[in-house]
N, C-alpha and C positions, 0 to 999 in steps of 0.2 A: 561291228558298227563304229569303232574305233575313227575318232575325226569326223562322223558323219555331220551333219548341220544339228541333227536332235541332240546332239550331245556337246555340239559348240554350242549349241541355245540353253541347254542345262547347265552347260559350266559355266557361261554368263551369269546366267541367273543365279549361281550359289558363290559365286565368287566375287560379284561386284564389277566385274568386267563386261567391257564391250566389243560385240564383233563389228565388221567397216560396216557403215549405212548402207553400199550396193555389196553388199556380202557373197561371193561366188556359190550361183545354186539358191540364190534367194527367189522366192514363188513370183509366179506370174499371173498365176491361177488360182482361186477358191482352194479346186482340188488338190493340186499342188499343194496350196499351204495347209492345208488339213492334213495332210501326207505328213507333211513335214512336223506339224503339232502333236502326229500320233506319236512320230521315231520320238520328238521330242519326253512325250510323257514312257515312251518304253524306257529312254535314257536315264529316266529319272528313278529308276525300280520303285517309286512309292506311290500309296493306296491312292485314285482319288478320294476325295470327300465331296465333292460334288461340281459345280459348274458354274461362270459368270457370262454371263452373255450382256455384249459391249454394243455401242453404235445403239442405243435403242429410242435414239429419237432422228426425227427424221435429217432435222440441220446438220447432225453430224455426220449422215454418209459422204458427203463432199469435204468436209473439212477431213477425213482421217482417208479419202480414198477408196472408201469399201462400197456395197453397191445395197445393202442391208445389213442389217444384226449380224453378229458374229458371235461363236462362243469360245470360251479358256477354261482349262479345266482350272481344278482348286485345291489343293495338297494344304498337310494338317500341318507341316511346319513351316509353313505362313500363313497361320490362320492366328490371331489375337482375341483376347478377352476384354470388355470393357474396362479402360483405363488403364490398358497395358502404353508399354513403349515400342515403339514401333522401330527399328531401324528400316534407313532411306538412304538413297542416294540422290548425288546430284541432277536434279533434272525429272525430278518424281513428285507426284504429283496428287487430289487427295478428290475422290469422288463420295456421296452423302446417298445411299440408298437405301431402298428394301430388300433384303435377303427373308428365304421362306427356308423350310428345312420341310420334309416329305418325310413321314412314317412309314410308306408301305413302298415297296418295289413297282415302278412303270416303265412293265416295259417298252421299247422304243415302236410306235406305230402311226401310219401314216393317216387314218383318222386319227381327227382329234380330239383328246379327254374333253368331258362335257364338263361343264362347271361345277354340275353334285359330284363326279368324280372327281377330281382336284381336290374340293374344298376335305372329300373324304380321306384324302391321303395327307393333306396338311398338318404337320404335326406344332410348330411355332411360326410364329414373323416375327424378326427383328428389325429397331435400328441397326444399322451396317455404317460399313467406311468402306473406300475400295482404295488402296491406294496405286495410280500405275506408271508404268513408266519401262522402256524401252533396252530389250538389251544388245543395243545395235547402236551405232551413232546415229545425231537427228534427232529431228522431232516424230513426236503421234502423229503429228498433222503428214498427210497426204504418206502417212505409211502403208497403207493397203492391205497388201498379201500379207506382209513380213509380219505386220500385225499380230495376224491370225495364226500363221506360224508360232509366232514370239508366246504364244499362251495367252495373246489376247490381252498382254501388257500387263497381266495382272502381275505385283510386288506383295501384295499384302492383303487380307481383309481382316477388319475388327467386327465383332459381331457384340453389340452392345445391348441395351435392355430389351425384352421380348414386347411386343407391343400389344396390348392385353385387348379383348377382345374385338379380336380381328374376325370374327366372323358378322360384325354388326358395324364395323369401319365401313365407310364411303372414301375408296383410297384417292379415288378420284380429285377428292376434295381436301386431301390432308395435307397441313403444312406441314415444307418445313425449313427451317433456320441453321444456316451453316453461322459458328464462331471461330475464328484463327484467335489466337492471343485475346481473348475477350471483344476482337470485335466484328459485328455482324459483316459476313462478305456476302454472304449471298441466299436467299430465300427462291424456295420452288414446292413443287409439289406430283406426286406422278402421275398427273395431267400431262406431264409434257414428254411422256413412252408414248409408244407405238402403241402400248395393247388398254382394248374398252377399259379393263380392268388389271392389276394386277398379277391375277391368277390367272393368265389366259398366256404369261409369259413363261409357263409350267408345260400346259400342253405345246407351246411351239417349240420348245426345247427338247421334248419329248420326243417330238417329228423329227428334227433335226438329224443329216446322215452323221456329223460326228457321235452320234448316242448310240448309231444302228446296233453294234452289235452289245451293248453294256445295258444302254436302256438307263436310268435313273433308279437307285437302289435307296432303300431302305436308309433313314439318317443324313442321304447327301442334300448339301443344301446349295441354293440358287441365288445369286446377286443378279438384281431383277434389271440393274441399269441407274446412273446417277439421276438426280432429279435434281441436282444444284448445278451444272455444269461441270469443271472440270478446274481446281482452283491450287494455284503450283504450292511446295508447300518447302521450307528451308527448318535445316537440323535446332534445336530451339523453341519450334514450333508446340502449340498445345490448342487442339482440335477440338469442338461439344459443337454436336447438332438436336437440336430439339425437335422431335416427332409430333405434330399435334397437340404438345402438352400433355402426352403420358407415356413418353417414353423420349430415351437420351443416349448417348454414347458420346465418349471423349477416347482420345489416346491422346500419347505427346511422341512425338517423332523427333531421333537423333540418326546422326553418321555413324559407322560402325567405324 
């Protein structure tokens, strides 16, 4: 597999480098680039921990190219702690979400988990960070395939305070307040996802052919999609988003 693209996309990604924006062998296709996503996570010999699934409002499939949701897997050595330091590169970028984490193994199937099943396999919800950014030249915007390839752009997640009970939350209704440097950039809420609710971005993930043969296991968790937009972020920086007023998450982001 030596030279293949899953392994120029993994040495990007651990290296800080970038491959050309029309990179020979770059996807054209969904399929393709899911192909490509696999070689990629086989490139990488490490565990997932679980999945981010991108594009999950509707404004943003024309802006990035794609035709719906997308998923990236999620590896534990870039995974953060609340009020860690995040290293970034130039051109990366900081998304404000909800990630869940799953207790039980689901596996992958084309009905879909009913709500009492989900809520039963829910083990936390956190405030999250997503932080992404591209390891190819170029922007996110009208990246497409390469995208989904790329692991779905994911650089980082911070997984910050759990958000207590969630099973009597109206997520529908939940704010919440992105801060840069103490000052308010942006306020949203995940009313502005694709799905009724929250947990219903559990079962389509579920469905999803990159799960077919893995299915979602035990402890892997899920970034459900930003709910502030997408808000560029420079080495210096120091991140706090407020959930509803009980729950938080900060990091601060440097260049390595």
């Amino acid at each position: 597999m030596a030279g293949s693209i899953g392994n120029l996309l993994w040495e990007a990604r651990t290296t800080g480098t970038k491959l050309d924006g029309d990179f020979c062998g770059a996807p054209t296709t969904e399929g393709e680039a899911y192909s490509l996503q696999s070689e990629m996570i086989v490139a990488s010999g490490e565990k997932l921990i679980g999945w981010k699934i991108g594009a999950t409002a509707e404004a943003l499939f024309g802006v990035l190219g794609v035709s719906g949701p997308f998923v990236g897997p999620l590896f534990d050595r870039f995974t953060y702690s609340n009020a860690d330091t995040v290293v970034i590169q130039p051109g990366n970028a900081l998304e404000t979400e909800i990630t869940i984490r799953v207790k039980a193994d689901m596996p992958s199937r084309k009905v879909a988990y009913n709500r009492d099943e989900i809520l039963n396999a829910v083990d936390n919800v956190y405030a999250s960070f997503e932080v992404v950014g591209a390891r190819f030249e170029g922007d996110l915007a009208g990246a497409g395939c390469r995208l989904i390839a790329d692991g779905g752009a994911n650089v980082a997640t911070v997984l910050g305070e759990e958000i207590q009970d969630w099973r009597k939350t109206d997520f529908q209704k939940y704010p919440i307040s992105l801060f840069i440097n103490d000052e308010l950039i942006k306020e949203g809420s995940p009313s502005v996802l694709l799905w009724e609710h929250i947990f219903d971005s559990v079962s389509w993930l579920a469905a999803h052919s990159a799960l077919a043969e893995r299915g979602l296991k035990s402890g892997d968790i899920i970034m459900t999609g930003t709910c502030t937009g997408i808000s560029p972020l420079n080495p210096g920086d120091r991140a706090e988003a407020h959930f509803g007023g009980i729950a938080k998450i900060s990091a601060s982001f440097v260049y390595s």
